[in-house]
C-alpha positions as CSV (number, residue, x, y, z in Angstrom):
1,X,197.3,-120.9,-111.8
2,X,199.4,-118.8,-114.5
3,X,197.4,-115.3,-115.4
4,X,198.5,-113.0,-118.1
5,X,197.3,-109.8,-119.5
6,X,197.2,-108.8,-123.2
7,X,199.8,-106.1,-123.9
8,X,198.4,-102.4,-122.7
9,X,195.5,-104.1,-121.5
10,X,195.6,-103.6,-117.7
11,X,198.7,-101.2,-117.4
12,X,200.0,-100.0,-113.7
13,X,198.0,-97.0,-113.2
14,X,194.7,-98.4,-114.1
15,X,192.2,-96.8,-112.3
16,X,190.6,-100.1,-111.4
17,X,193.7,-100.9,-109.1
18,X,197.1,-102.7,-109.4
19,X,199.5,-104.7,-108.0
20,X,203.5,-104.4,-108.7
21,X,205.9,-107.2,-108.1
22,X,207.0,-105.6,-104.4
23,X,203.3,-105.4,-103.0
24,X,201.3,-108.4,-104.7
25,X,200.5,-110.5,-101.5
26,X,196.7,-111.9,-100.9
27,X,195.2,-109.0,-99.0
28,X,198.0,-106.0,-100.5
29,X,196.2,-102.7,-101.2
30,X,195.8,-102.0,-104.7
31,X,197.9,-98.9,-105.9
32,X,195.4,-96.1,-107.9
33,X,195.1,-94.0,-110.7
34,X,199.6,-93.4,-112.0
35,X,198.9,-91.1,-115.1
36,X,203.0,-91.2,-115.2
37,X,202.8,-95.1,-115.8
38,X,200.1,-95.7,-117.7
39,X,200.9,-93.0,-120.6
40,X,204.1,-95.6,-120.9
41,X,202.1,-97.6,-123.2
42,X,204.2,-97.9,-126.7
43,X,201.5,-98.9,-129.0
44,X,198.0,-100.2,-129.0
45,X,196.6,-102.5,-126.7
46,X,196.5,-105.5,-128.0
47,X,193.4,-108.2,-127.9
48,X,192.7,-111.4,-128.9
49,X,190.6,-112.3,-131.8
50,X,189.0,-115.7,-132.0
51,X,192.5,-117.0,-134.5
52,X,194.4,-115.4,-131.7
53,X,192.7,-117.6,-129.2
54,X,193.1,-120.1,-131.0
55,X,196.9,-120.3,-131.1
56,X,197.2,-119.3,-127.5
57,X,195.6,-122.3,-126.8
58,X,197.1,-124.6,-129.4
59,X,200.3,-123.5,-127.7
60,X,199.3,-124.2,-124.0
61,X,198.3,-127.6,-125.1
62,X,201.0,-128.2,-126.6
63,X,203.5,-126.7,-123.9
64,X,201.5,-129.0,-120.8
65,X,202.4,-131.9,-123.4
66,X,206.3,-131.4,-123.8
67,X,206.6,-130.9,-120.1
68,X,203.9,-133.6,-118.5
69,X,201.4,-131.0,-117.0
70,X,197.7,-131.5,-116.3
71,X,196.0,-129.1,-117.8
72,X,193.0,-128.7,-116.0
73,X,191.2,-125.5,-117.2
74,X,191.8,-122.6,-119.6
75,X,189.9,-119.5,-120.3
76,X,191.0,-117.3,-123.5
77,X,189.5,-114.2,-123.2
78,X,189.6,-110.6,-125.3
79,X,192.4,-109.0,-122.7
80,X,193.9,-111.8,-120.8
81,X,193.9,-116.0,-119.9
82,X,193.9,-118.0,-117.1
83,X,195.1,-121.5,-116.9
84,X,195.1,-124.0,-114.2
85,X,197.9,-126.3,-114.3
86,X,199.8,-129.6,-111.7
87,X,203.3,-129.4,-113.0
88,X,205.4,-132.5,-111.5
């Protein structure tokens, strides 16, 4: 399964809870609330549009192609995707 966020979408220090690459085991405690990191945020968040999706897509298919995944399921939404691949 490959997850990704939208840029600024779901920044460490969320209140809604995070994981960092040191502490992202099944079961880890999500961190809190880190004013420091989330006012790191260089720009806008950035969301998809529908053409947005589109291409995001476009280039998944295309990628599973070139390197003979299965592409099994993907879900384009406004702030993040999730795709469900078998890679050989």
């Amino acid at each position: 399964m490959v997850t990704s966020t939208t840029y600024g979408a779901w920044l460490p220090g969320d209140e809604r809870g995070f994981v960092n690459e040191n502490d992202n085991e099944f079961g880890a405690e999500c961190f809190r609330d880190n004013l420091l990191l989330k006012n790191a945020l260089q720009g806008k968040a950035v969301f998809f549009q529908d053409e947005h999706a589109k291409v995001v897509l476009e280039r998944w298919l295309k990628i599973a192609e070139e390197y003979h995944w299965d592409l099994y399921a993907i879900a384009i939404l406004a702030n993040h995707f999730h795709l469900v691949v078998a890679a050989p």
